[in-house]
Structure formats: structure tokens, C-alpha cells
NUDRENRO-95833 format. One record per residue (C-alpha): residue number from 1; y, z, x. Coordinates in nm, 4 decimals, always signed. Each point is the difference from the previous one (the first is absolute). Layout:
BEGIN
SITE tivex        Y        Z        X
SITE   NUM        Y        Z        X
...
//
This chain:
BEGIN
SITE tivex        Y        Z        X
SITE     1  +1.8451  +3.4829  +1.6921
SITE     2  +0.3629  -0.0438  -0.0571
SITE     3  +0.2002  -0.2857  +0.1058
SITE     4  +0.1714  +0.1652  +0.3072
SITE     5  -0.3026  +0.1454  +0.1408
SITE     6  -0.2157  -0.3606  -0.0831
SITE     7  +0.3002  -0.1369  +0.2353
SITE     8  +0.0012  +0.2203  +0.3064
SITE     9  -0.3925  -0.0333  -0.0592
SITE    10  -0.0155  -0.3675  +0.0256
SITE    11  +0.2734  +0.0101  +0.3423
SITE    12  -0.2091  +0.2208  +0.1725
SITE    13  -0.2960  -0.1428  -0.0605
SITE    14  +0.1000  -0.3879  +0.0326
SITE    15  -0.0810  -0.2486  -0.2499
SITE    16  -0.2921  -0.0986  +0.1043
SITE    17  -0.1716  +0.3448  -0.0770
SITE    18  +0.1236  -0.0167  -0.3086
SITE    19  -0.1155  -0.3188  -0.0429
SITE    20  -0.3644  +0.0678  +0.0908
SITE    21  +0.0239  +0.3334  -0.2180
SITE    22  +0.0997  -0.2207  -0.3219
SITE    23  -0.2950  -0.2487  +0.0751
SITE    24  -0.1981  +0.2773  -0.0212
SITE    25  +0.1600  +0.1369  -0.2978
SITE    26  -0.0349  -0.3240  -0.1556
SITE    27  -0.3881  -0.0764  +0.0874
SITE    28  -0.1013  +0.3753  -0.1359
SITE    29  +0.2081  -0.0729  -0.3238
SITE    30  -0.2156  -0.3082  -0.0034
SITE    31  -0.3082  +0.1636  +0.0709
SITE    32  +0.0902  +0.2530  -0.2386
SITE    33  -0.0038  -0.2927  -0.2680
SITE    34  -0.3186  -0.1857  +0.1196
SITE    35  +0.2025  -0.2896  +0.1874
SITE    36  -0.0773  -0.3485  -0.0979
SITE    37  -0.2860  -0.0666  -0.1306
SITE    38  -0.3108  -0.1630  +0.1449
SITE    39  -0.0215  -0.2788  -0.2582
SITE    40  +0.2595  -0.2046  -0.2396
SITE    41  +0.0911  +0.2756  -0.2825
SITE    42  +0.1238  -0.1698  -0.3432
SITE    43  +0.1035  +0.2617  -0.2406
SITE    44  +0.2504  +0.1134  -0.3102
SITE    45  +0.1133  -0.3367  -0.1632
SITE    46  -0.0216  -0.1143  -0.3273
SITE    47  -0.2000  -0.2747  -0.1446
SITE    48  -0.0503  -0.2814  +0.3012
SITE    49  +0.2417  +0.1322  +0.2364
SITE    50  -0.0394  +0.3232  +0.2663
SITE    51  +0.2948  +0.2021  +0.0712
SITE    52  -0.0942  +0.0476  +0.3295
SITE    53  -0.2261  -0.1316  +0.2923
SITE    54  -0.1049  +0.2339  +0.2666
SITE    55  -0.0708  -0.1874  +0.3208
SITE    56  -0.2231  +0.0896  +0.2687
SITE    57  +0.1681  +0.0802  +0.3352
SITE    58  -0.2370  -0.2514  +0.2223
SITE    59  +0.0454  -0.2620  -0.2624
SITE    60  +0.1554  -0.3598  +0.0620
SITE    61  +0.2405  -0.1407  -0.2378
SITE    62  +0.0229  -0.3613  -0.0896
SITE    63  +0.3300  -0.1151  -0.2151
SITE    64  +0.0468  -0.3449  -0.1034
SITE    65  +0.3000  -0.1786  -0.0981
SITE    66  +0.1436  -0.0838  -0.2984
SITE    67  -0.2335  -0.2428  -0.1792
SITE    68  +0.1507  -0.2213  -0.2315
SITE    69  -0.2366  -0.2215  -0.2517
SITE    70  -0.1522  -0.3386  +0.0751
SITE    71  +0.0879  -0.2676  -0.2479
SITE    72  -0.2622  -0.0047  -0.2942
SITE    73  +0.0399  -0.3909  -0.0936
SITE    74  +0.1065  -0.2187  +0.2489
SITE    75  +0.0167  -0.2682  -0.2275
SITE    76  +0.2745  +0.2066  -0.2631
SITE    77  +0.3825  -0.1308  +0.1211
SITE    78  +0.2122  +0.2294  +0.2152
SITE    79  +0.1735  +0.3015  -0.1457
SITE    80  -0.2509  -0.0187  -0.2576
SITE    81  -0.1761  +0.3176  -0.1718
SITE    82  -0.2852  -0.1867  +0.0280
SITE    83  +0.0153  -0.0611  +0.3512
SITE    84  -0.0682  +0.4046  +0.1232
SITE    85  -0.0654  +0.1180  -0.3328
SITE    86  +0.1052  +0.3300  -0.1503
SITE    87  +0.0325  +0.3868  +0.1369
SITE    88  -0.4049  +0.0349  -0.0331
SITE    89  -0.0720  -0.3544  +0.1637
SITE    90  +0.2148  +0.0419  +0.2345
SITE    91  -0.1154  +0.4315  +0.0887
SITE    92  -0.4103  -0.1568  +0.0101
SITE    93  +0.0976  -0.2573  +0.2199
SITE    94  +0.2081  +0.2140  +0.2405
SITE    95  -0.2402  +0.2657  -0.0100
SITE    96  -0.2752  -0.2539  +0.0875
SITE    97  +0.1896  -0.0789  +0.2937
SITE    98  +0.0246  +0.3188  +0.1125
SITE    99  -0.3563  +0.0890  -0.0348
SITE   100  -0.0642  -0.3381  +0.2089
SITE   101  +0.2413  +0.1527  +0.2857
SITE   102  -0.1820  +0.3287  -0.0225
SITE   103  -0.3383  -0.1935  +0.0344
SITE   104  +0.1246  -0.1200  +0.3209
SITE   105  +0.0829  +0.3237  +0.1194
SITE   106  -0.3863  +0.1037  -0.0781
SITE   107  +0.1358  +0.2110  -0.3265
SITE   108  -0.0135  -0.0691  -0.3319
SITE   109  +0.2083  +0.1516  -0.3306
SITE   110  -0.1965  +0.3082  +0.0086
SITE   111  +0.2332  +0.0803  +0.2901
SITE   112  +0.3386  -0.0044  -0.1695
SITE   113  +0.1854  +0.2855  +0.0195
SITE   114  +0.2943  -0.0978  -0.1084
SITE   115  +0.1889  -0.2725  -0.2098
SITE   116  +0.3825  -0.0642  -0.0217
SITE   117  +0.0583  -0.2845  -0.2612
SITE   118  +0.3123  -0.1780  -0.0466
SITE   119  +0.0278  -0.1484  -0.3886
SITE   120  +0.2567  -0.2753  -0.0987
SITE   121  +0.1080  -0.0141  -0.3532
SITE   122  -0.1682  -0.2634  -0.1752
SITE   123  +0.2345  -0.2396  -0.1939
SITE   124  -0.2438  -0.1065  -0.2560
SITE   125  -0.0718  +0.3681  -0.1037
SITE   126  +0.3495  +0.0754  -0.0931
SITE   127  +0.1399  +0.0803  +0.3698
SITE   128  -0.2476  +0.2791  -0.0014
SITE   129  -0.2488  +0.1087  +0.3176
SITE   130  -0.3515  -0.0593  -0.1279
SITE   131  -0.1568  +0.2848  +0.1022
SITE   132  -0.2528  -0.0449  -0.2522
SITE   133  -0.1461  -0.3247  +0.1714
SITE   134  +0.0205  +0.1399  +0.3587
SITE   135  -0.1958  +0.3681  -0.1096
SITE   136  -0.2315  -0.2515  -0.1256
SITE   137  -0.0947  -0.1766  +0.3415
SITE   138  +0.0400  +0.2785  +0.1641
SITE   139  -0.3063  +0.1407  -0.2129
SITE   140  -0.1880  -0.3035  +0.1307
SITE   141  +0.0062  +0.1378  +0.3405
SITE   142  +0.0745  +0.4084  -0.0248
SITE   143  -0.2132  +0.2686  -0.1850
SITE   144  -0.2876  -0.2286  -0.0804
SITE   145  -0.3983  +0.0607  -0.0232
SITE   146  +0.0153  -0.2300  +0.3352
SITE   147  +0.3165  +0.1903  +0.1350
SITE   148  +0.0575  +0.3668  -0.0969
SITE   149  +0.2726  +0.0526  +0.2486
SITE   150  +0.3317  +0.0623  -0.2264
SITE   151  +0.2843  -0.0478  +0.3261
SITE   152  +0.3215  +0.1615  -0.0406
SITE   153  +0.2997  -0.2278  -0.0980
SITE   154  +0.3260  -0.1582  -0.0832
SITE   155  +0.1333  -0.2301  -0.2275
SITE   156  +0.3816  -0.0864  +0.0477
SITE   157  +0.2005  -0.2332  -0.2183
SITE   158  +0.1967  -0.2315  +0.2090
SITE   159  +0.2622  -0.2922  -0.1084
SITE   160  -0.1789  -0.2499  +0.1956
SITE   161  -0.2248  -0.1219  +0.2360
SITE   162  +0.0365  -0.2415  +0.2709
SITE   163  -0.1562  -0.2962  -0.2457
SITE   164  +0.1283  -0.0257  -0.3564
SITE   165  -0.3357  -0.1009  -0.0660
SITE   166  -0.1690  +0.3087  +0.1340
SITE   167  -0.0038  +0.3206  -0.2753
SITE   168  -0.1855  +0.2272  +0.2169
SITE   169  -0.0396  +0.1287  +0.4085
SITE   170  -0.2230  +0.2776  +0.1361
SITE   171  -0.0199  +0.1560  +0.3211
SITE   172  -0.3471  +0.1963  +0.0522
SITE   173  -0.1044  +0.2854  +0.2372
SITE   174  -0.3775  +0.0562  +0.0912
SITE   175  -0.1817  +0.2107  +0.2406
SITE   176  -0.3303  -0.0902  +0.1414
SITE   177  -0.2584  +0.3123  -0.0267
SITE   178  +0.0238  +0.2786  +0.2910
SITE   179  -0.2743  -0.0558  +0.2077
//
């Protein structure tokens, strides 16, 4: 249809017709392409990452926060490496914390979908982001005997975070099971 006619088309017929005929469009297009899918899809990826997550359309969502690490010695002085340890300390502790939040929400790790980590350059590794030590913990709790579920994800490189002290911050998507 060219432009012109797609124009006196759409006056005659009032937008709201031709809103109802590009729902349907739309929903046969989806159709066409199986629509979403009836459980949480993880495909395409390499090693312990997905490229993409399908998501069921009856499914409920749960995001948390940004979760920052709990200190790992109390007793080691302020401002102190010591005191929340390095990238893979810090990554197991955060990502215990967000497996206890999940918990509370009646889901567990196996429910990730997604990951979006933010990495601080560590000083005592020459100014570089350790992504050595946070693939590590992340191995602890992703594409394990006890948790096969690889959830898509994304590591970013920031300056800072909101503590000197802190080297590592992850927000975490999950989706309880369609029932």
C-alpha cells in the first residue's frame, strides 16, 4: 500500500480501526513465531553466560537492588583491603546476599535470569578490573552440578562505587516458575 493511499485509509477509517487491525497484525506475527514461551528459555551464549532469556508471558518478575558486599573482617581497620576483601570476596559475598533476598521471595539462584555487574578497578592489581576473581564466584553460584541455569548477563567497568571500599555491585533479575 503506498503512503497516500495508507493515509486516506487510516482517515476514513479512524485510528482506532487501525489500531485494532495492527493488534491483530501484531498477535498473528506472534503466533506466526510461537509467542513466548511457556517456560524460562536460556539459549546461545558462550561458556557460563546465555545470550538470551525467553520469559514466559504469565510469569512474575522479581529485581533486586544493587547489592553491595558485607564487610569480610570486622576486626581489619577502615579502608582496609582486608576489611571487604578483594573482587572474588567481595562477588561471593554479594551474591550470597542476593540468594538470601531471593530466599525470601520463595526463589532461589536457579531463578536468575539475568545479571548486570558493576566492577571497580582494583588498585592492588595494577588499576585493573579483576574479572578473573569475580568469573570465579560467579562459578560458585551459576552453571554448577547444583545449579545448571547459565542467566544472561553484564559486566560493566565503572570508576567507582558509592564505598571506596566496595570493588563490586550486582543487581539480579529472577522469575518464579509459571504456574
Amino acid at each position: 500500500m503506498s503512503l497516500p493511499s495508507f493515509r486516506e485509509s487510516f482517515r476514513r477509517a479512524g485510528q482506532s480501526a487501525v489500531a485494532a487491525a495492527l493488534v491483530a497484525t501484531l498477535s498473528a506475527s506472534a503466533g506466526a513465531q510461537g509467542g513466548p514461551p511457556s517456560k524460562v528459555t536460556f539459549t546461545g551464549g558462550r561458556g557460563n553466560i546465555s545470550n538470551t532469556v525467553a520469559i514466559p508471558a504469565n510469569a512474575a518478575v522479581v529485581w533486586t537492588s544493587g547489592t553491595v558486599p558485607g564487610v569480610a573482617d570486622a576486626s581489619a581497620p577502615a579502608g582496609s583491603r582486608a576489611r571487604y576483601g578483594d573482587t572474588k570476596t567481595q562477588a561471593v559475598s554479594v551474591l550470597t546476599a542476593i540468594e538470601a533476598r531471593l530466599k525470601e521471595q520463595g526463589l532461589g539462584m536457579k531463578d536468575v535470569v539475568y545479571l548486570r555487574a558493576y566492577l571497580v578497578p582494583d588498585k592492588e592489581k595494577g588499576g585493573v578490573i579483576d574479572t578473573q576473581g569475580w568469573n570465579e564466584a560467579y562459578g560458585q553460584f551459576f552453571n554448577t552440578a547444583t545449579n545448571p541455569v547459565k542467566p544472561a548477563r553484564s559486566t560493566v567497568g565503572v570508576l567507582a562505587l558509592v564505598s571506596a571500599d566496595w570493588l563490586v555491585e550486582v543487581e539480579a533479575f529472577a522469575v518464579y516458575p509459571p504456574q
